[in-house]
C-alpha positions as CSV (number, residue, x, y, z in Angstrom):
1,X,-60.8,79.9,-44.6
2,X,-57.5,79.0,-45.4
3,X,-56.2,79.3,-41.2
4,X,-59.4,76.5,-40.7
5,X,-57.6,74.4,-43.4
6,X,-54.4,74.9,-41.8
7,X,-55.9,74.4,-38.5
8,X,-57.4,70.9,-39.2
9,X,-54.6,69.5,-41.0
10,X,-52.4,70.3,-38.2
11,X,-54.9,68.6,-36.0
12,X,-54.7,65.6,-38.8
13,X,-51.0,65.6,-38.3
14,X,-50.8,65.7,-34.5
15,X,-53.3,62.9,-34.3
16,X,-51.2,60.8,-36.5
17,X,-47.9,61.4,-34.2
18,X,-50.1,60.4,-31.8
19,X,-50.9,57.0,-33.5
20,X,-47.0,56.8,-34.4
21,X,-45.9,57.1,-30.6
22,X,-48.4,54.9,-29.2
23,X,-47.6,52.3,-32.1
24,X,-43.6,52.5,-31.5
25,X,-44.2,52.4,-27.7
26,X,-46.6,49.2,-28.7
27,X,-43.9,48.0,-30.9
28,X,-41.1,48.4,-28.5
29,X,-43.4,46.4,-25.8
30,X,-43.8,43.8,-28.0
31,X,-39.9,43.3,-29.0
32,X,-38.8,43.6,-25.2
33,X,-41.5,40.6,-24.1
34,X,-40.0,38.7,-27.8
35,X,-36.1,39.9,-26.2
36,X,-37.7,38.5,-23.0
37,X,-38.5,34.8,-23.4
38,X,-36.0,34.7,-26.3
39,X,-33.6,35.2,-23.3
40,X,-35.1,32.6,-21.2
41,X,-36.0,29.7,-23.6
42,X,-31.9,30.1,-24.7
43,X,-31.0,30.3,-21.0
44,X,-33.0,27.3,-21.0
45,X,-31.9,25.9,-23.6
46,X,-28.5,26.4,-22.4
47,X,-29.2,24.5,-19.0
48,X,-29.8,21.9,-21.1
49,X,-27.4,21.1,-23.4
50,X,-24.4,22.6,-21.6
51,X,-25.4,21.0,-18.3
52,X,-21.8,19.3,-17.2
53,X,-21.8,15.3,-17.8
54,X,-21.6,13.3,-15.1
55,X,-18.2,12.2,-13.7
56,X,-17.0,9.0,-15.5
57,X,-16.6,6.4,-12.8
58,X,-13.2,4.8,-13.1
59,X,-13.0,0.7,-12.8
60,X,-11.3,-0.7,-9.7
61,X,-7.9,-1.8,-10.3
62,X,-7.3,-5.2,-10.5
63,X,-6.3,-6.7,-7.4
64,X,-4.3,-10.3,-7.1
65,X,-3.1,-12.3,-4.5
66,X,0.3,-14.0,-3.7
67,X,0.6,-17.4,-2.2
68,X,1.7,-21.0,-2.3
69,X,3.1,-23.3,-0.1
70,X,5.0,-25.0,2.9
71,X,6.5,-28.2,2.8
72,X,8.9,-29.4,6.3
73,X,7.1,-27.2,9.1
74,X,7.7,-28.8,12.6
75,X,5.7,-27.0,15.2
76,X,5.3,-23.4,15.1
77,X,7.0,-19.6,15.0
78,X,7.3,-19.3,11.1
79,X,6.0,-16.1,10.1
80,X,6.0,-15.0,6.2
81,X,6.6,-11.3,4.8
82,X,5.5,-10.0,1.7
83,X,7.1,-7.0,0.5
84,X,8.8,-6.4,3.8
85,X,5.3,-6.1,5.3
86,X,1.6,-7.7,5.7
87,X,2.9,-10.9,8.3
88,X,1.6,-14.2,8.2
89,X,2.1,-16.3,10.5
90,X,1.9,-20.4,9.1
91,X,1.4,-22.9,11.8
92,X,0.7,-26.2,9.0
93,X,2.3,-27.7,5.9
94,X,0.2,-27.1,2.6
95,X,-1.5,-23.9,1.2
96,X,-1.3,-20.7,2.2
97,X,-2.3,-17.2,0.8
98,X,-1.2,-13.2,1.9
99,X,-4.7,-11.6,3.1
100,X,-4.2,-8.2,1.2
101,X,-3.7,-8.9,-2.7
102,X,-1.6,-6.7,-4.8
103,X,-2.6,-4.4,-7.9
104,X,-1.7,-5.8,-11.2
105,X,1.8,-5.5,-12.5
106,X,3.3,-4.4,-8.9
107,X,6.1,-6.4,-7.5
108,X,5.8,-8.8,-4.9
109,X,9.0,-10.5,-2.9
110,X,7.9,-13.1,-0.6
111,X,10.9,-13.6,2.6
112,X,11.1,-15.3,6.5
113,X,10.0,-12.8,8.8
114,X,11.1,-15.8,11.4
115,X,12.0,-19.1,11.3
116,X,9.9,-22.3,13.7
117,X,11.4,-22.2,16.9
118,X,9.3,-24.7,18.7
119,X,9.0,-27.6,19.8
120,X,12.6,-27.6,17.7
121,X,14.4,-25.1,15.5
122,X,14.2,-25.1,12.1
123,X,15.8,-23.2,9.3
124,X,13.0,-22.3,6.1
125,X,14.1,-21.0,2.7
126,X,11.9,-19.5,0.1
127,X,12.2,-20.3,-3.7
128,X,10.3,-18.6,-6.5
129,X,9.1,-15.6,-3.9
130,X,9.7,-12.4,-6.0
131,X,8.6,-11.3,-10.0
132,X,5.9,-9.2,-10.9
133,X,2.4,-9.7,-10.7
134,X,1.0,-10.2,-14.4
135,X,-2.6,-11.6,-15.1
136,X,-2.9,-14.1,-12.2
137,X,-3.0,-14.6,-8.5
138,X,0.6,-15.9,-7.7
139,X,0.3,-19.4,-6.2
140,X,3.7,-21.1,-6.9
141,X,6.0,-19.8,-4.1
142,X,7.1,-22.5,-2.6
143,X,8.8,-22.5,1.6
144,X,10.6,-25.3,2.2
145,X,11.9,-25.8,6.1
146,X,14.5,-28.6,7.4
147,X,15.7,-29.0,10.8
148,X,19.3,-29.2,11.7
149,X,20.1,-31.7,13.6
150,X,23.2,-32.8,16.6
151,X,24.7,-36.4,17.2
152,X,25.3,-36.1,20.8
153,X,28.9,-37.2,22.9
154,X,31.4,-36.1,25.4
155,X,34.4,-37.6,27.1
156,X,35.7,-39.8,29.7
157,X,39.0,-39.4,31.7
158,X,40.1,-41.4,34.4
159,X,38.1,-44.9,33.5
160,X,40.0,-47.9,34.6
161,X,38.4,-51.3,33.8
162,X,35.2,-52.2,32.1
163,X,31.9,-51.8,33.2
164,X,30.7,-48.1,32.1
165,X,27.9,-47.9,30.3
166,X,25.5,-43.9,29.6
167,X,22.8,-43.5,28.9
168,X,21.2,-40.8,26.4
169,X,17.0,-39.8,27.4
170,X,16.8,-42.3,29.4
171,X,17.9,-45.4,26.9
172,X,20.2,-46.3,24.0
173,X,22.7,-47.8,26.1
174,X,26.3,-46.9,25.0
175,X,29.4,-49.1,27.0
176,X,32.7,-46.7,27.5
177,X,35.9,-49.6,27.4
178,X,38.5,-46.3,27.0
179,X,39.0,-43.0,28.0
180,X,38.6,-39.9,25.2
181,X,35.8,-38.6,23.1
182,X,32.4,-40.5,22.6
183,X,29.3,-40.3,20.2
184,X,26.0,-42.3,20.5
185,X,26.2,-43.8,17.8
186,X,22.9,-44.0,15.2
187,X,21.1,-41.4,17.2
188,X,20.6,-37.4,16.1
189,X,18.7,-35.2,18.1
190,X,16.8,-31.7,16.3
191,X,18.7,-28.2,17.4
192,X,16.3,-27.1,19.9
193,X,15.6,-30.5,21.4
194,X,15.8,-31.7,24.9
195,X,18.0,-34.0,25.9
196,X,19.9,-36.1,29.0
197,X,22.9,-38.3,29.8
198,X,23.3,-40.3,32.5
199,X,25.6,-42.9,33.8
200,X,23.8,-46.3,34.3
201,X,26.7,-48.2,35.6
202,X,30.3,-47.8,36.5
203,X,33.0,-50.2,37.0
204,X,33.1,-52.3,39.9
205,X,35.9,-50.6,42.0
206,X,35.5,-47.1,40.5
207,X,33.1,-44.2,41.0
208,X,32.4,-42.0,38.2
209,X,30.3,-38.5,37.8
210,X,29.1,-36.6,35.0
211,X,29.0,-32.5,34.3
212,X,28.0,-30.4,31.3
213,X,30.5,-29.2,29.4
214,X,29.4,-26.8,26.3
215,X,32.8,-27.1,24.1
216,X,31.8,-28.9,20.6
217,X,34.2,-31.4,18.7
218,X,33.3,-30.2,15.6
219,X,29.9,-28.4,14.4
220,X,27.8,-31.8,13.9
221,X,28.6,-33.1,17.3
222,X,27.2,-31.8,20.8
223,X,29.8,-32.2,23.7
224,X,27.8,-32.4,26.2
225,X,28.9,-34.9,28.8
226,X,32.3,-35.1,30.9
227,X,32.1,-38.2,32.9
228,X,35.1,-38.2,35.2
229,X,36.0,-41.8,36.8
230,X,38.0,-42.8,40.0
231,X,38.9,-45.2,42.4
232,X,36.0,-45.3,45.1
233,X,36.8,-43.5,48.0
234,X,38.7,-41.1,46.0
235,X,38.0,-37.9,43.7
236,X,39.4,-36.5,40.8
């Protein structure tokens, strides 16, 4: 009696491991599925909030131009800089503006890259062409150009008697009564500028010619003329 009571109480206990096991197994499941999307809601949530921001766009920097204006241009060849760089070449009096502006606060320096050369020469000078860029285009640089000009004369040798009279372009009619140096007087002609003398008359019993010559009286005069005189039928 007593080995069938021990016999169904072990039977008793075994079926309750049994219970046990498969519970813990079920329980075990159950925490791995719970570890399980635990795992992928916080990766998820994780995608979400520590998902890199986007890159922050930076603004453009401000950009200004530099510019002004030209005052005394005859004809063309003047050609601008700014910052040693970026020419511009200016064929007209009045406004003018450098294509490429400059970023804010840089330093600009405006100069003469070249100077007019036709149809006469000129020499141009810039004023208020270098600072620093600050809140505003630059507009006030001002390039002022002036032509240098020649009075125009040469010398006579050999004259004897009155009756010589040159000629400078083809007019302004200057009588020689002496030998030496001689100016047309009231008339000054642009560096770069064409120009002629001729003789228009000579005295009655003397022949004269006239050569170049290239040796100045001073540096506001062009020698240009030698007109050399003698009796006709003779040379000097």
């Amino acid at each position: 009696m007593s080995g069938q009571l021990d016999n169904k109480l072990q039977s008793m206990f075994d079926e309750m491991n049994d219970k046990e096991r498969v519970m813990a197994k079920f329980t075990q499941a159950v925490r791995a599925v719970l570890l399980m999307v635990t795992v992928i809601t916080g990766l998820a949530g994780c995608d979400k909030s520590e998902k890199a921001p986007p890159a922050a766009t930076l603004p453009a920097a401000a950009t200004l131009t530099v510019g002004g204006s030209v005052s005394g241009l005859s004809g063309s060849g003047l050609v601008l800089q700014l910052n040693g760089a970026n020419d511009l070449a200016v064929s007209a009096n009045g406004r003018f503006n450098f294509p490429n502006a400059l970023a804010k606060g840089s330093a600009y320096a405006v100069t003469v890259k070249a100077s007019p050369s036709a149809p006469v020469k000129q020499a141009c000078t810039v004023s208020q062409g270098s600072g620093s860029i600050t809140g505003a285009a630059v507009n006030n640089v001002a390039v002022a150009c002036t032509t240098s000009s020649f009075a125009v004369g040469g010398t006579v040798s050999g004259l004897s008697g009155k009756g010589l009279v040159l000629q400078l372009n083809g007019a302004n009619d200057l009588a020689i009564a002496s030998n030496g140096n001689f100016i047309f007087p009231g008339i000054r002609l642009p560096d770069g500028s064409d120009y002629s003398v001729a003789i228009k008359t000579t005295p009655g019993k003397q022949m004269c010619e006239i050569k170049p010559i290239s040796a100045a009286f001073d540096k506001d005069t062009l020698n240009i003329a030698a007109v050399t005189c003698s009796k006709k039928g003779r040379r000097k």
